[in-house]
KOLPABA-391872 format. One record per residue (C-alpha): residue in three letters; x, y, z. Coordinates in steps of 0.25 Angstrom, whole numbers, padded with zeros to 4 digits, always signed. Layout:
<pamis>
AlaXYZ ...
</pamis>
This chain:
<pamis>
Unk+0593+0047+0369 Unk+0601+0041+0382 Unk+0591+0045+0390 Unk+0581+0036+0382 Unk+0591+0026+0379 Unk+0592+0023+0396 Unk+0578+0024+0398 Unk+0575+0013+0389 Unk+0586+0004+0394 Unk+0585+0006+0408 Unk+0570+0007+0410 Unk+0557+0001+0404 Unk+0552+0017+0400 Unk+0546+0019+0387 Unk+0554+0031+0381 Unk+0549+0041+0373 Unk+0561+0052+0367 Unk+0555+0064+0363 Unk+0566+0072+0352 Unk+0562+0085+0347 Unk+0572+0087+0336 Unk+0576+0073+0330 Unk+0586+0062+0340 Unk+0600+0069+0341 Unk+0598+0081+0333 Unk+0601+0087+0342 Unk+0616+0093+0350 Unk+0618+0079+0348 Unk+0617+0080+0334 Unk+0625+0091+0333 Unk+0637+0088+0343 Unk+0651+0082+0342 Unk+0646+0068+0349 Unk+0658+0070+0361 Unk+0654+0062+0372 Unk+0660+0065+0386 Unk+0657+0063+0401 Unk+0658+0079+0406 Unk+0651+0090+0411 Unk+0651+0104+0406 Unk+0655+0108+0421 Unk+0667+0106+0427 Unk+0667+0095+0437 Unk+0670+0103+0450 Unk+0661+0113+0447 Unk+0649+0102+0448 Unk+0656+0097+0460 Unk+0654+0111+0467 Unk+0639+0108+0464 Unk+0636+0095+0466 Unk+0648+0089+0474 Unk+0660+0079+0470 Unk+0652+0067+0472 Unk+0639+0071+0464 Unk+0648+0079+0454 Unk+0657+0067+0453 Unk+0645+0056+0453 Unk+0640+0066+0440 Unk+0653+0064+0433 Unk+0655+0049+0434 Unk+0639+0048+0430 Unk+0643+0053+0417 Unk+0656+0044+0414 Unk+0648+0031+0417 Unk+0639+0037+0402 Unk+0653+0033+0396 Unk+0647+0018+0399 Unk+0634+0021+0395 Unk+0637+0026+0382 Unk+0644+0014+0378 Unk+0633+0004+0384 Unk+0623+0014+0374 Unk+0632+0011+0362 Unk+0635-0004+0366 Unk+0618-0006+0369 Unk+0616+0002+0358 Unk+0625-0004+0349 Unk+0627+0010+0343 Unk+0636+0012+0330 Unk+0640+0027+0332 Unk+0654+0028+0334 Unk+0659+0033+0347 Unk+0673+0035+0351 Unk+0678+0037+0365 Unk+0690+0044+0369 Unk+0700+0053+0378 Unk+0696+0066+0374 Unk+0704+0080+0380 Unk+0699+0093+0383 Unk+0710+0104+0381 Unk+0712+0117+0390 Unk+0719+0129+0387 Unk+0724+0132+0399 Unk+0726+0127+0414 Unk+0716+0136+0419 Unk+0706+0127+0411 Unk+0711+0115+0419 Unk+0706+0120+0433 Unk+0694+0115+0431 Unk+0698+0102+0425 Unk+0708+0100+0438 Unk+0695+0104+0448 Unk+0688+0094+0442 Unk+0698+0083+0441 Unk+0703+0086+0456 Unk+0687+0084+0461 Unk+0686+0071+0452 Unk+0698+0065+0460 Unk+0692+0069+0472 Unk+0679+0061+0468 Unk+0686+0049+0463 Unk+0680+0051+0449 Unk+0689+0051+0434 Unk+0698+0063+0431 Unk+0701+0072+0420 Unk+0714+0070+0416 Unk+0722+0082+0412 Unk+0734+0084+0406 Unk+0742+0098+0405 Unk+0752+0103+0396 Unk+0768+0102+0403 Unk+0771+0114+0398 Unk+0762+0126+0403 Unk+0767+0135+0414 Unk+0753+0139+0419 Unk+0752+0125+0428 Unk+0754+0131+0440 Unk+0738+0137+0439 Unk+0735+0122+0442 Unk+0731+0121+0457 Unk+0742+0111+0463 Unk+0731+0103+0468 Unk+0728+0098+0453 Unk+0741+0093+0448 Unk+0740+0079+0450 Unk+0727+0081+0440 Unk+0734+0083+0427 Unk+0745+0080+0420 Unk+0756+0087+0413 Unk+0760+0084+0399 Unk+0766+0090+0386 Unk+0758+0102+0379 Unk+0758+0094+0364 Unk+0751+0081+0374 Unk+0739+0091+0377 Unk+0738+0096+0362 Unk+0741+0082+0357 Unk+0726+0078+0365 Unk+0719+0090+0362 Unk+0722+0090+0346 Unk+0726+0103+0345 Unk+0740+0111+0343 Unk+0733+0122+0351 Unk+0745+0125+0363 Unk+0733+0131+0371 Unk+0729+0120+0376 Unk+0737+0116+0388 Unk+0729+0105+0395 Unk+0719+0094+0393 Unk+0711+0083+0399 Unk+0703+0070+0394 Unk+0692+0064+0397 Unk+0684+0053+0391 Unk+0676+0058+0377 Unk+0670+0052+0365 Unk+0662+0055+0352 Unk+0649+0050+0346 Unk+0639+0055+0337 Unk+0631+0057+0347 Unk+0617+0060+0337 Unk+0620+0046+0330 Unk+0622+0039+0344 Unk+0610+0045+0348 Unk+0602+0043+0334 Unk+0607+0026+0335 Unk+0602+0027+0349 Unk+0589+0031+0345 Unk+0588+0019+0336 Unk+0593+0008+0346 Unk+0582+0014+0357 Unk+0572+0014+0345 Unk+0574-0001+0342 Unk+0578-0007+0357 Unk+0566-0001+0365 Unk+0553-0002+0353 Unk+0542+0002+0362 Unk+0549+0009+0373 Unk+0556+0022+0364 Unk+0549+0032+0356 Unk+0558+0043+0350 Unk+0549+0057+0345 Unk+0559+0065+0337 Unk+0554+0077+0334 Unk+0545+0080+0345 Unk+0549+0092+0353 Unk+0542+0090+0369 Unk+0536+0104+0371 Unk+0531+0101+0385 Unk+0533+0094+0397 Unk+0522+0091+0408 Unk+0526+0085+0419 Unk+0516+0077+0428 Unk+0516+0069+0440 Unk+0517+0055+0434 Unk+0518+0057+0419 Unk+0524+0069+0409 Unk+0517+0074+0397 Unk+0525+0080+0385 Unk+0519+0089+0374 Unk+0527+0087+0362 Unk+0527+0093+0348 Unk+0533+0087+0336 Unk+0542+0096+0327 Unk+0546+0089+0314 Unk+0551+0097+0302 Unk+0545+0087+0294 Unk+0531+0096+0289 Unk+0523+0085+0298 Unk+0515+0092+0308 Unk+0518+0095+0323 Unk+0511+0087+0334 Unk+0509+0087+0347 Unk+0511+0075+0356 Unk+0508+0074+0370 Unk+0517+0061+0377 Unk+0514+0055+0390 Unk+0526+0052+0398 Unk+0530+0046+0412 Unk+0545+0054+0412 Unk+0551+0065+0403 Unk+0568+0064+0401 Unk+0571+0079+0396 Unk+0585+0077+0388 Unk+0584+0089+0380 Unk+0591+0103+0375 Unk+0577+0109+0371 Unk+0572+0114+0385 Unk+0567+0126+0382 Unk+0556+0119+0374 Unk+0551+0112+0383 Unk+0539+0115+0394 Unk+0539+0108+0407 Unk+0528+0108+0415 Unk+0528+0099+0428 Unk+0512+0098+0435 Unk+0518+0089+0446 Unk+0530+0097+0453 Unk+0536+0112+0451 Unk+0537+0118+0439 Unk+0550+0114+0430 Unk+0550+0122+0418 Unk+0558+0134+0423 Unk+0568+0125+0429 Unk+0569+0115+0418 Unk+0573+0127+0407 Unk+0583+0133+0416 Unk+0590+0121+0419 Unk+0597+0120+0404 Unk+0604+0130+0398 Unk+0605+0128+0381 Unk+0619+0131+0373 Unk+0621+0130+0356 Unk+0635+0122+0355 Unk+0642+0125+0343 Unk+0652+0114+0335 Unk+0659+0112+0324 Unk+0664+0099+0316 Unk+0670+0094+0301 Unk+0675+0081+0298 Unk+0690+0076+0297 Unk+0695+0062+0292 Unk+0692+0052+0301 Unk+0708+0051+0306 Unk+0707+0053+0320 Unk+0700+0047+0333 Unk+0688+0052+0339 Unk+0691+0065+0348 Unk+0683+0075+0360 Unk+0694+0086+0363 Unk+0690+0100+0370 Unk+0695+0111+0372 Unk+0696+0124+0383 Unk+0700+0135+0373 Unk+0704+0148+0381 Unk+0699+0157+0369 Unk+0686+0149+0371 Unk+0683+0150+0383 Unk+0688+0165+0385 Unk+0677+0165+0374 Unk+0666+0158+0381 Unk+0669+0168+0395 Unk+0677+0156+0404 Unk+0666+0144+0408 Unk+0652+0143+0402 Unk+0638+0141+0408 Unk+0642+0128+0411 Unk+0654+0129+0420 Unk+0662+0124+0410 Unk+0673+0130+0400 Unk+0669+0130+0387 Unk+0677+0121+0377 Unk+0679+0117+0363 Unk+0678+0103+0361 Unk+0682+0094+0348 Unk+0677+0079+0344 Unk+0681+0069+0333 Unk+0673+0057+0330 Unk+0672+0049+0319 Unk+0659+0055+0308 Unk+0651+0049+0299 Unk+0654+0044+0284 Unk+0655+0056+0275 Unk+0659+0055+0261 Unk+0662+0039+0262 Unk+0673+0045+0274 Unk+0673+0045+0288 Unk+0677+0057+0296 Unk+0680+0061+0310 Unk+0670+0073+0314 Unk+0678+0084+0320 Unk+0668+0094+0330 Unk+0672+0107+0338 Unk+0663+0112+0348 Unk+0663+0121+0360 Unk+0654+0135+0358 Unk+0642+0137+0363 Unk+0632+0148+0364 Unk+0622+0146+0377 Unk+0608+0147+0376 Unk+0598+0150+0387 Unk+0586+0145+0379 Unk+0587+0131+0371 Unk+0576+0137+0363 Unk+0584+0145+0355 Unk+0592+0137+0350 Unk+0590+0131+0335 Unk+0598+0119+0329 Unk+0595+0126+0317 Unk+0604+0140+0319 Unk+0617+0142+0312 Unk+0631+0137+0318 Unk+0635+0149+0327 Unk+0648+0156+0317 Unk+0654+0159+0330 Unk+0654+0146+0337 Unk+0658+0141+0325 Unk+0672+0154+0325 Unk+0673+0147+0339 Unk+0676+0133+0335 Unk+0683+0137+0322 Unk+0693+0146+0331 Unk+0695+0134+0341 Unk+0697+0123+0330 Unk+0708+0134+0324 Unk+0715+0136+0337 Unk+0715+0123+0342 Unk+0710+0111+0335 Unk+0718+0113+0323 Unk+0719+0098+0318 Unk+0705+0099+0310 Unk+0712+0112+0303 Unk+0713+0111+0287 Unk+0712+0117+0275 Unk+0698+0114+0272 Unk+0693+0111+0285 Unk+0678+0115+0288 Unk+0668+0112+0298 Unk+0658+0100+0293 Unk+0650+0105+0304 Unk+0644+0115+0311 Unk+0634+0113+0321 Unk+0628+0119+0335 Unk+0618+0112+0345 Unk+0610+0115+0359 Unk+0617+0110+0371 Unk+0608+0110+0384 Unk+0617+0114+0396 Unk+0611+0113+0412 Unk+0613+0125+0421 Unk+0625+0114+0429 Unk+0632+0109+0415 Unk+0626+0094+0421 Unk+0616+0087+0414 Unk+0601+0086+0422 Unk+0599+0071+0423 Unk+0587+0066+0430 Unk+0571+0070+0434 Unk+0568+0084+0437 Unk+0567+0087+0452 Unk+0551+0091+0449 Unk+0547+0081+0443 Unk+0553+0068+0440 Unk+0544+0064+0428 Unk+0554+0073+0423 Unk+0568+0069+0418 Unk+0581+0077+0413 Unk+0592+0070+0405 Unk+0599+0084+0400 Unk+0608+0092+0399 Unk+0619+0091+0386 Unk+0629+0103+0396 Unk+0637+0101+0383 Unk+0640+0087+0384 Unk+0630+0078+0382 Unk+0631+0062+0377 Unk+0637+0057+0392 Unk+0629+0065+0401 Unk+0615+0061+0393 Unk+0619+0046+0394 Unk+0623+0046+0409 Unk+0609+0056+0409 Unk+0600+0045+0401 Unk+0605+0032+0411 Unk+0600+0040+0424 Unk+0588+0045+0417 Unk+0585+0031+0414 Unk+0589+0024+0429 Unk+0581+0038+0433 Unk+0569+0032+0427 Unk+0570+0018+0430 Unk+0571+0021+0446 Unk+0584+0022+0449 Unk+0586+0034+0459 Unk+0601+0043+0457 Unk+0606+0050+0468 Unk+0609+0066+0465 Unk+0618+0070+0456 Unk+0623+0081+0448 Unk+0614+0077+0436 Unk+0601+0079+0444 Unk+0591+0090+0437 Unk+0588+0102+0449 Unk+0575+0110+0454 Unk+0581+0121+0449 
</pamis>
């Protein structure tokens, strides 16, 4: 949808989105709505890849969405509440910091924002800090750290904050749709529930073979539609055929390039008392459980929202959601929205929620809501922006790495400048010839 809604505003393009389910029934349906300017990879880690500057140049790309976003809303004049905030990740640990302290050290050195980070006054183990980051945290009292991370859980010894929010991201989306439907009449189609089955790429024009697959008893049809470019944003790769007559093949480098992974989250409703929240967490247990860093180069994490819910029962509420488990999946065409909720990722969150968020303890507390979805993650953890080296009729804006609704708006904006001419220099965002 944001790469739709920046086409139509910065080009005269006629747009045509082509959904195979329904608009946002997706992992944006099914999420927590937190909205953040990160990667699932440490920062000096991309820096060894791609250099400071180019590393650097990727982070500030996706802080300058925080503008954009509100430009949407204020354009738009979307309803959907949103809520910014400070939000804290907590670490159990110093250890845990290193990274965090790399990174901080490399974002001075490229005269980009720091993290800041604060640790407890009181532990003994400081000394596992390199000298050479001291003046890039700060010490305060233990109960300070806990007081930020809501939580009475004396493991965590450390935190850092960061610019967050919270939205309902499927309703942003869903209004979206309706603003894009009434502003540009001629120029946006949307087709729900037509799944693109084929690809073909050609020198001056791109032919997709599509299917309609409602649940409705009407019959299936095939649609052939002619197109000058194709922007792929999409978890479903797997299901899709690429065949490229004007350049090398693409298919076998196009289903490597993305790895899938079912998230797993929880989330009941409180009385609506408190403001709105994004809070995570590096557990020990859970990271011991998950074998130290994951495929992404990134430790994994639980993570807890709060935002402000719809009416129920003449009453409005806060939505409480807990997330952080998931289970990778080499091929996206396994997974079904329509399996059960994993018992175990659910013992996960439940042993996290006992341990260390005890404020939504009580004696009749119960999960409203139980929920998983299909995350799509690239093979570097950074979203793939821009055409495909082998054919440029050929566009990606993909790549949810676990974090999603920033990095697709910074992606929608150059897809759209993309389009209209405008050359970019490289960046850590380009798709390979793999």
């Amino acid at each position: 949808m944001m790469t739709a809604y920046f086409t139509l505003k910065n080009t005269e393009k006629n747009v045509l989105l082509l959904e195979g389910s329904r608009i946002a029934h997706g992992s944006t349906g099914h999420n927590a709505g937190q909205v953040i300017a990160m990667f699932e990879r440490e920062f000096h880690d991309i820096v060894k890849e791609f250099g400071l500057e180019k590393a650097a140049d990727g982070e500030k790309a996706l802080h300058s969405a925080w503008i954009l976003l509100d430009e949407i809303f204020q354009e738009a004049s979307l309803t959907t509440p949103i809520s910014s905030f400070v939000g804290y990740n907590g670490y159990a640990g110093v250890e845990l910091l290193i990274d965090e302290l790399k990174n901080n050290a490399l974002r001075r050195e490229a005269g980009i924002q720091t993290m800041p980070i604060y640790i407890a006054d009181h532990i003994k183990d400081i000394e596992k800090i390199p000298n050479e980051y001291r003046s890039l945290y700060q010490m305060i009292p233990h109960k300070d750290i806990l007081s930020l991370l809501e939580t009475e859980d004396s493991q965590y010894i450390a935190v850092t904050s960061q610019k967050k929010a919270v939205v309902n991201s499927a309703l942003m989306v869903d209004e979206l749709v309706g603003y894009l439907l009434n502003k540009y009449k001629g120029r946006f189609q949307l087709a729900e529930h037509t799944s693109v089955n084929e690809v073909v790429l050609e020198n001056h024009m791109v032919l997709l073979k599509t299917i309609t697959n409602r649940k409705d008893g009407k019959d299936e049809k095939v649609y052939d539609v002619n197109c000058k470019k194709i922007v792929l944003c999409t978890n479903g790769f797997g299901r899709v055929r690429i065949t490229n007559n004007s350049g090398k093949d693409i298919d076998t480098a196009f289903h490597q390039s993305v790895q899938g992974a079912i998230g797993y989250m929880s989330g009941y409703l409180e009385e609506l008392n408190r403001q709105p929240a994004g809070l995570s967490y590096y557990d020990k247990e859970f990271l011991r459980s998950y074998n130290g860093k994951d495929a992404y180069h990134e430790a994994p994490y639980f993570y807890v929202t709060r935002r402000p819910y719809e009416i129920e029962k003449e009453e409005r509420h806060n939505l409480i959601c807990i997330g952080g488990p998931e289970v990778l999946l080499g091929d996206t065409r396994k997974y079904l929205r329509e399996y059960e909720f994993n018992k175990k990722m659910g013992e996960k969150i439940s042993e996290f929620v006992k341990q260390a968020y005890k404020k939504i303890q009580g004696e009749h507390f119960q999960y409203k809501f139980q929920w998983h979805g299909l995350l799509c993650y690239t093979p570097g953890g950074i979203r793939l922006i821009g055409p495909d080296p082998k054919n440029k009729n050929l566009l990606y804006n993909l790549g949810c790495n676990g974090v999603g609704i920033i990095p697709s708006i910074y992606g929608g904006m150059k897809i759209s400048k993309i389009l209209a001419g405008e050359e970019f220099p490289p960046s850590i965002f380009d798709p390979k010839d793999l």
